[in-house]
VEXBAPA-840732 format. One record per residue (C-alpha): x, y, z; residue in one letter. Coordinates in Angstrom, 2 decimals, always signed. Layout:
BEGIN
       c1       c2       c3  res
        X        Y        Z    a
...
***
This chain:
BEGIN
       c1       c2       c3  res
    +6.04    +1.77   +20.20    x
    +8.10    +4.62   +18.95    x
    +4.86    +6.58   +18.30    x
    +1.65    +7.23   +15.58    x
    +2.19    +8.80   +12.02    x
    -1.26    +9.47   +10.20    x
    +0.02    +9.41    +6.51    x
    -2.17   +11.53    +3.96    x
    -0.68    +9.48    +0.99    x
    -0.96   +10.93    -2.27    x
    -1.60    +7.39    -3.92    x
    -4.59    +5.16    -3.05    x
    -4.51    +1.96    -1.20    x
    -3.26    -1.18    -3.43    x
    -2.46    +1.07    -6.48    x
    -0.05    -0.41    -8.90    x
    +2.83    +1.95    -7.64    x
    +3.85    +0.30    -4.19    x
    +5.94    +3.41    -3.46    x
    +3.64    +4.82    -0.51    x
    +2.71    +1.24    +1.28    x
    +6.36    -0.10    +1.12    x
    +7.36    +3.11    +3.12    x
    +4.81    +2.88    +5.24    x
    +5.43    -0.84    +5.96    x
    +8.91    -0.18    +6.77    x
    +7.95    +2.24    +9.21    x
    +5.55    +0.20   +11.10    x
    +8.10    -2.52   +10.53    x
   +10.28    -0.26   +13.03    x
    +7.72    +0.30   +15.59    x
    +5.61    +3.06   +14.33    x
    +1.89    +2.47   +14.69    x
    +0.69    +3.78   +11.12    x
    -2.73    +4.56    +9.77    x
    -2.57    +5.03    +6.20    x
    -5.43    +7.13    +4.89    x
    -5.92    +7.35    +0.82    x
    -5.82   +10.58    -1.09    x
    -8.52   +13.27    -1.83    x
    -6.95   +15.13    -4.47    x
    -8.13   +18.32    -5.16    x
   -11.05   +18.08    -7.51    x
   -14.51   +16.77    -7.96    x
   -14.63   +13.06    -8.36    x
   -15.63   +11.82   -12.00    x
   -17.29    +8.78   -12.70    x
   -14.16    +7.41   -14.04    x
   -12.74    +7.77   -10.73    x
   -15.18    +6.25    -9.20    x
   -15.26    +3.07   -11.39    x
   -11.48    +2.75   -10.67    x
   -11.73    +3.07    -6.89    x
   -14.56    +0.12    -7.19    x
   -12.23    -2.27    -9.28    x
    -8.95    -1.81    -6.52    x
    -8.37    -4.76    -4.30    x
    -9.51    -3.63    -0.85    x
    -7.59    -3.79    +2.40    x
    -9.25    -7.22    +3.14    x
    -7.87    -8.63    -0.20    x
    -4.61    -7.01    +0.35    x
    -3.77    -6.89    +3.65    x
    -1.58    -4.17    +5.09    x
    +0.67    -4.09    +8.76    x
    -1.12    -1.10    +9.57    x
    -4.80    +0.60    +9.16    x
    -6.22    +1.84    +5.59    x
    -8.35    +4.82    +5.87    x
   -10.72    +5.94    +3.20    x
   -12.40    +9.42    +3.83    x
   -15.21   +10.82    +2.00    x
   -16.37   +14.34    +1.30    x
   -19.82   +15.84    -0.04    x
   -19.53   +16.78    -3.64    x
   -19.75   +19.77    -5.08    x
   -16.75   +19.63    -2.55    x
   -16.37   +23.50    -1.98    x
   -19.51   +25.18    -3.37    x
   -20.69   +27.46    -0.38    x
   -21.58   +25.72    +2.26    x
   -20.66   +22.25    +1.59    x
   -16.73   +23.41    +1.77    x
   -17.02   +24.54    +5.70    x
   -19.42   +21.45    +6.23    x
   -16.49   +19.22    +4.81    x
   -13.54   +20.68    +6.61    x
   -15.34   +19.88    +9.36    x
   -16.38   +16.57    +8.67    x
   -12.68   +15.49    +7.09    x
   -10.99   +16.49   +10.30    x
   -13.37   +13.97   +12.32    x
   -12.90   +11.00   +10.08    x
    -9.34   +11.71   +10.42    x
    -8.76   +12.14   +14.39    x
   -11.02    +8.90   +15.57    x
    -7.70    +7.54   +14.01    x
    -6.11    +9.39   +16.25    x
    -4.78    +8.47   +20.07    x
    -3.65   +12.12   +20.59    x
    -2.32   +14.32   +18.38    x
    +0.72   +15.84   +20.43    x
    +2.16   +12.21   +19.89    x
    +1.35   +11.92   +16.20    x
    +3.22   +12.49   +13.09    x
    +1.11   +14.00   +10.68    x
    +2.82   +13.36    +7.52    x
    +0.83   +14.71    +4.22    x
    +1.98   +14.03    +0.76    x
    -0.61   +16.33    -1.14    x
    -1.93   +19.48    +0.36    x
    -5.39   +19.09    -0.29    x
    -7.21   +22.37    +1.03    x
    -9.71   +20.66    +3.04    x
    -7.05   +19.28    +5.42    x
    -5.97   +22.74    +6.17    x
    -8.20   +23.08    +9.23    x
    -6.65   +19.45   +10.60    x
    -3.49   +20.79   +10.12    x
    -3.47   +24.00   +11.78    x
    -6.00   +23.20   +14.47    x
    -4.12   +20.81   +16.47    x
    -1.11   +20.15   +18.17    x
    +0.55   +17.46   +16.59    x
    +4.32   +16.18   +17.52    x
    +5.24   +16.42   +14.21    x
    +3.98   +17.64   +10.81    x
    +5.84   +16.72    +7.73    x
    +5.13   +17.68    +4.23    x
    +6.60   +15.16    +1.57    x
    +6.58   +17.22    -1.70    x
    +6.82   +13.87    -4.40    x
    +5.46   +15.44    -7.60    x
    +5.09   +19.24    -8.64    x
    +1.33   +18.72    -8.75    x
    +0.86   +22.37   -10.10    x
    +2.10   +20.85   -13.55    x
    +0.10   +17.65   -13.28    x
    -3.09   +17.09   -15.75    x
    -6.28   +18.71   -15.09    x
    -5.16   +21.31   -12.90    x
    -6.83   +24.32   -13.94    x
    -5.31   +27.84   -12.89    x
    -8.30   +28.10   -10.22    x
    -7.26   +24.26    -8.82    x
    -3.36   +25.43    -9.14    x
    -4.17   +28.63    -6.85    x
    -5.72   +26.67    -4.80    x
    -3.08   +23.75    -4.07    x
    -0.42   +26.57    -3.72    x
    -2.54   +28.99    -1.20    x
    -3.43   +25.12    +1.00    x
    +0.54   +24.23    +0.19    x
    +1.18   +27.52    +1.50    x
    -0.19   +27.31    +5.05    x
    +0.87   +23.67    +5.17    x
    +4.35   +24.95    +4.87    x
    +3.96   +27.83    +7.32    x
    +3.09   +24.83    +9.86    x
    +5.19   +21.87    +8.90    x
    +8.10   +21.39   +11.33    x
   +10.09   +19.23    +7.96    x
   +10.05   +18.91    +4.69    x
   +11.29   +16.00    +2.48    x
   +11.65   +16.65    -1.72    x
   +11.98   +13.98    -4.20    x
   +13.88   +15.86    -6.64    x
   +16.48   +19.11    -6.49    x
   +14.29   +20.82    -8.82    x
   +11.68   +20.59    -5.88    x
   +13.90   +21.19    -3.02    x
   +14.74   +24.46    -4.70    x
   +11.69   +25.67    -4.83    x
   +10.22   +24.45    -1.25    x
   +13.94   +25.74    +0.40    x
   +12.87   +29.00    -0.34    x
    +9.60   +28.68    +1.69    x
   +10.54   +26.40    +4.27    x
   +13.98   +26.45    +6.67    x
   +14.11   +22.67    +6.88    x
   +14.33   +20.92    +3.40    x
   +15.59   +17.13    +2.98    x
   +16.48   +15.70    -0.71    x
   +14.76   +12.86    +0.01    x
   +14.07   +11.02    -3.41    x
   +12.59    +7.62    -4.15    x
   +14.14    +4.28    -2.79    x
   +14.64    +0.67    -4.16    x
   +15.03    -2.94    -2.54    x
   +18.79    -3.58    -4.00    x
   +18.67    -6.87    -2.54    x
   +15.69    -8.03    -4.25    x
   +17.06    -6.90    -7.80    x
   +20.34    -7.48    -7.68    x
   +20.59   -11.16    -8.66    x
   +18.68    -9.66   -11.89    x
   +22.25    -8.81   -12.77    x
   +23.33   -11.94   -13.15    x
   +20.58   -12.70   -16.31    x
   +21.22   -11.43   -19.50    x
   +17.64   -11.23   -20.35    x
   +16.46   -12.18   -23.68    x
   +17.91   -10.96   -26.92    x
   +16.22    -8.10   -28.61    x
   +13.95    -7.32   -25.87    x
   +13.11    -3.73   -23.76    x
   +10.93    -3.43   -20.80    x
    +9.26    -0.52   -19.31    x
    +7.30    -1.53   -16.11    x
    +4.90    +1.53   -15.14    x
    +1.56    +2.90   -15.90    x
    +0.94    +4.08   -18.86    x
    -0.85    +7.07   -18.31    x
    -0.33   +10.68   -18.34    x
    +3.60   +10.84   -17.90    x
    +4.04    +7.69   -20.30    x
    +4.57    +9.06   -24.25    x
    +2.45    +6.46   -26.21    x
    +3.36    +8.46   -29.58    x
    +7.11    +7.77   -28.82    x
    +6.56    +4.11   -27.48    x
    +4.54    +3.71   -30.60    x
    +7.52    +5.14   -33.00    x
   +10.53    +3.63   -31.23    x
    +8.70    +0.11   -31.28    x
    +8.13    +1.29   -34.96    x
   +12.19    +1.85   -35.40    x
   +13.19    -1.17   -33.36    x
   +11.01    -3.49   -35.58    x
   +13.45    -6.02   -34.85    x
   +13.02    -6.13   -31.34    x
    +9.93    -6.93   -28.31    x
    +9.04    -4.46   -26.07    x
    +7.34    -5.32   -23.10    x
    +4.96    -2.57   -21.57    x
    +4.15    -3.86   -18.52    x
    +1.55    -1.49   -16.29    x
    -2.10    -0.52   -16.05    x
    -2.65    +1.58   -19.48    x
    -4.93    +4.15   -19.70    x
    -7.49    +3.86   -22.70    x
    -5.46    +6.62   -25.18    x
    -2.07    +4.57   -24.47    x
    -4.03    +1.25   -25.42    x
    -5.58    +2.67   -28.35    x
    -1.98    +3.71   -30.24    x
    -0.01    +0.56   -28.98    x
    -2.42    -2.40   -29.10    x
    -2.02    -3.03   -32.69    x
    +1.83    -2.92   -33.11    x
    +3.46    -6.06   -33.60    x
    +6.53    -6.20   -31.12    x
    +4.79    -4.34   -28.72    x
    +3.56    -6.58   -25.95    x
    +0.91    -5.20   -23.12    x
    +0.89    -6.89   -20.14    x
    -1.65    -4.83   -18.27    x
    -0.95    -4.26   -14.05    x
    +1.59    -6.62   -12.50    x
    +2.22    -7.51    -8.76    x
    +5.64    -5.64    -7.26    x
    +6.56    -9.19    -6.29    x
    +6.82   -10.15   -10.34    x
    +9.06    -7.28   -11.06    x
   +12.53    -8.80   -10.95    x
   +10.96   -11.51   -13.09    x
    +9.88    -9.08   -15.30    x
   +12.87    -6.65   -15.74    x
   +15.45   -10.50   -16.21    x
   +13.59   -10.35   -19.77    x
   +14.64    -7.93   -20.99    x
   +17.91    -6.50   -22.00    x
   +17.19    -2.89   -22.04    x
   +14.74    -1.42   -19.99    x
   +12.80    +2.07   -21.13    x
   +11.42    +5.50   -19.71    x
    +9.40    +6.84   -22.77    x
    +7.80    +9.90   -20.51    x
    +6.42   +13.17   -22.12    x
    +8.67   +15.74   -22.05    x
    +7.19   +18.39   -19.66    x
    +7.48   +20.41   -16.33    x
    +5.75   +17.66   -14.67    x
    +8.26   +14.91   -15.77    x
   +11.03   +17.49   -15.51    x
   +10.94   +17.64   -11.83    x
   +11.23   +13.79   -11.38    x
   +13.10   +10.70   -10.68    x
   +11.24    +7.99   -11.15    x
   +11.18    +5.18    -8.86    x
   +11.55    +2.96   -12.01    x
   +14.55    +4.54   -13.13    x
   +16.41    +3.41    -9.62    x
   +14.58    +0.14   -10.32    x
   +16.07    -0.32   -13.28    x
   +19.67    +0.22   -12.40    x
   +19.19    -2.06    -9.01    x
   +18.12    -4.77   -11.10    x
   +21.90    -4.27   -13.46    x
   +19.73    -2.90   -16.71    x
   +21.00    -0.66   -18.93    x
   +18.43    +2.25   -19.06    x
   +17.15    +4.52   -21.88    x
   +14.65    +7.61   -20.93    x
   +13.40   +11.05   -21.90    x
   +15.33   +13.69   -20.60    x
   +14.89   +14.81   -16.91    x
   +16.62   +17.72   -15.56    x
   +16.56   +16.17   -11.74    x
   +17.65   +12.90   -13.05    x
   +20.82   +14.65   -14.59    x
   +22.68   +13.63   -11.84    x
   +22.72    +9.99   -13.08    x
   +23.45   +11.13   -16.95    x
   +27.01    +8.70   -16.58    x
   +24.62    +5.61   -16.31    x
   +21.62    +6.32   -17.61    x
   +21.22    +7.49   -21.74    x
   +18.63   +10.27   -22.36    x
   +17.18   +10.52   -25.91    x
   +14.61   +13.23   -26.72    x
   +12.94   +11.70   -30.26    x
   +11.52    +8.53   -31.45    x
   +15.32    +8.18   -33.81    x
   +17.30    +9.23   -31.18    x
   +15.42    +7.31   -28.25    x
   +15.83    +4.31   -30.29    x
   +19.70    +4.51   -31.28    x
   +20.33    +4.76   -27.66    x
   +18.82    +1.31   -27.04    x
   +20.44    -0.55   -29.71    x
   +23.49    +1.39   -28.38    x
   +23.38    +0.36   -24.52    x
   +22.42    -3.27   -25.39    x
   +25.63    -3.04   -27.69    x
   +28.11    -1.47   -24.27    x
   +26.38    -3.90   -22.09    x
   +28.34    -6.43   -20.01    x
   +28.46    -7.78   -16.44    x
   +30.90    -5.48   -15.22    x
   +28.55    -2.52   -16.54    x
   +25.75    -4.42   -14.55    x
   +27.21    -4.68   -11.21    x
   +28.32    -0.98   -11.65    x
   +24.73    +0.22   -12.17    x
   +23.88    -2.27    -9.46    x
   +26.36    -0.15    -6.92    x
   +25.04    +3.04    -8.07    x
   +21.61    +2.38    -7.15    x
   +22.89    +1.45    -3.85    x
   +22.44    +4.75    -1.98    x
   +19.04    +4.81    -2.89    x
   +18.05    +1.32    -0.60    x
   +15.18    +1.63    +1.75    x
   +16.99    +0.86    +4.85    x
   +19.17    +4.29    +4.19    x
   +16.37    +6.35    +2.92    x
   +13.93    +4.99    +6.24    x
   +16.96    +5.80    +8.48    x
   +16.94    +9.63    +7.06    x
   +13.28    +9.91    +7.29    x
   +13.29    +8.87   +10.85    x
   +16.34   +10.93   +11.85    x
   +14.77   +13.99   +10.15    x
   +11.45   +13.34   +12.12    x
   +12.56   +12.89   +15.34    x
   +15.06   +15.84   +15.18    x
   +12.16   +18.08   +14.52    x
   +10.37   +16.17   +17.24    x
   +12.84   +17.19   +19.70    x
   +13.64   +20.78   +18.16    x
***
């Protein structure tokens, strides 16, 4: 056993992005004794919340190689009183899942202020702070909620022994904090989608597999599906009610709903062109979606909003900003595609496989462990 991580994931247990588990499964895959415990966020539940925990598969229906935690907190979850009474309570839900701390990773992807106390009041072998999203620029965060993520981010920071960033726009800003940064952005299973290469997918046909929620652009979807009349697209994903509502009706606009990750390469071999139709904002600035790597692993030609940290890929991928221009570029890269463009995006995503990005992560760990 090379040792315990306690992962703080900033996704939920059997959500329809994979991302967190897969890591996590790789890791215990390698020895690690994981407990995976699900997210907190930073505000007060709403009853939509709620409802969407209920209708997750549980651990028992999706079984895991390592243990799901799901801690609780008293709502209003900072009013006076209840806030002390919860930073308590967090950090004991948290450590009976815990041997002993000073052979722990504690590895937190969303510095939610009630795990401060956790944080600082133990002496773990290694804290890491995996900085995925600017969450600052996410929805619903209020300018009390944003001083409060940075002020908990803040003395996260002042403790973490590593860092890892998804995006350059992100290691930027957390270099200037913290002395020991890592680019670490999203991986893909090149293996698995690979042999997607060698299908042409059907004619006239884009897929975009994702939620369709708050970075997703149903207006644009809605318009480009409008301008490709001639052609399906395939919106595969959970879709939030405002997304359903403008798509639904089109004609050539097919909605899946949530998918397995195991269906994926299935999914992207239909389609000849696959899509990243996200909103244009600081939030999606700072990203490179996991689906974008995806895309190129499985040999598609990609089309997507404009992302500053996904410049870096600009020679392979086309970025459009407009419903005209977003749909010229996917007549266009159906037009240059060909099987020596596929295997070329198929080597590009290569750098980006798990076993290279879990060798980094673990390198990066156990150097701090032994700094």
């Amino acid at each position: 056993m090379k040792g315990d991580i306690l992962f703080y994931s900033d996704f939920p247990f059997a959500f329809h992005n994979t991302e967190a588990e897969e890591k996590m499964t790789r890791f215990a895959a390698r020895g690690w004794r994981v407990v995976y415990v699900e997210p907190l966020g930073i505000r007060n539940p709403r009853p939509r919340h709620v409802l969407r925990a209920l209708r997750r598969p549980s651990a028992e229906e999706r079984p895991a190689p390592f243990e799901v935690v799901s801690p609780k907190l008293l709502p209003p979850r900072r009013a006076p009183g209840v806030g002390a009474l919860n930073r308590r309570w967090l950090a004991r839900q948290l450590l009976r899942h815990v041997d002993e701390p000073s052979r722990t990773v504690l590895w937190l992807r969303f510095a939610t202020p009630e795990l401060v106390r956790l944080v600082e009041g133990h002496p773990w072998r290694v804290v890491a702070y995996e900085a995925v999203d600017d969450h600052t620029a996410g929805p619903g965060m209020t300018d009390r909620l944003r001083s409060l993520f940075r002020e908990a981010e803040a003395r996260v920071l002042v403790r973490a022994d590593v860092v890892f960033a998804w995006s350059e726009p992100i290691r930027k800003r957390l270099a200037v904090l913290h002395p020991n940064v890592h680019l670490a952005t999203a991986a893909v299973d090149v293996e698995e989608l690979a042999p997607v290469a060698d299908r042409p997918g059907a004619e006239r046909t884009a897929v975009f597999a994702g939620a369709l929620g708050f970075r997703f652009d149903e207006a644009l979807a809605a318009n480009v599906a409008r301008l490709l009349s001639d052609w399906t697209l395939i919106l595969a994903g959970p879709a939030e009610p405002e997304a359903e509502g403008v798509l639904a009706g089109a004609p050539n606009v097919l909605l899946t709903g949530r998918f397995e990750h195991g269906q994926l390469p299935q999914l992207l071999a239909r389609g000849r062109v696959c899509l990243v139709p996200y909103r244009v904002n600081a939030f999606t600035d700072t990203l490179v979606p996991v689906k974008l790597l995806e895309y190129l692993a499985a040999g598609r030609p990609v089309v997507s909003t404009p992302m500053r940290a996904a410049e870096g890929l600009a020679d392979i991928v086309s970025f459009a900003d407009g419903a005209e221009a977003f749909a010229h570029a996917v007549r266009e890269a159906d037009r240059g595609d060909s099987p020596e463009e596929r295997r070329r995006r198929v080597e590009r995503a290569r750098p980006y496989s798990w076993e290279r990005r879990i060798d980094e992560l673990e390198a990066a760990i156990e150097e701090a462990a032994n700094g």
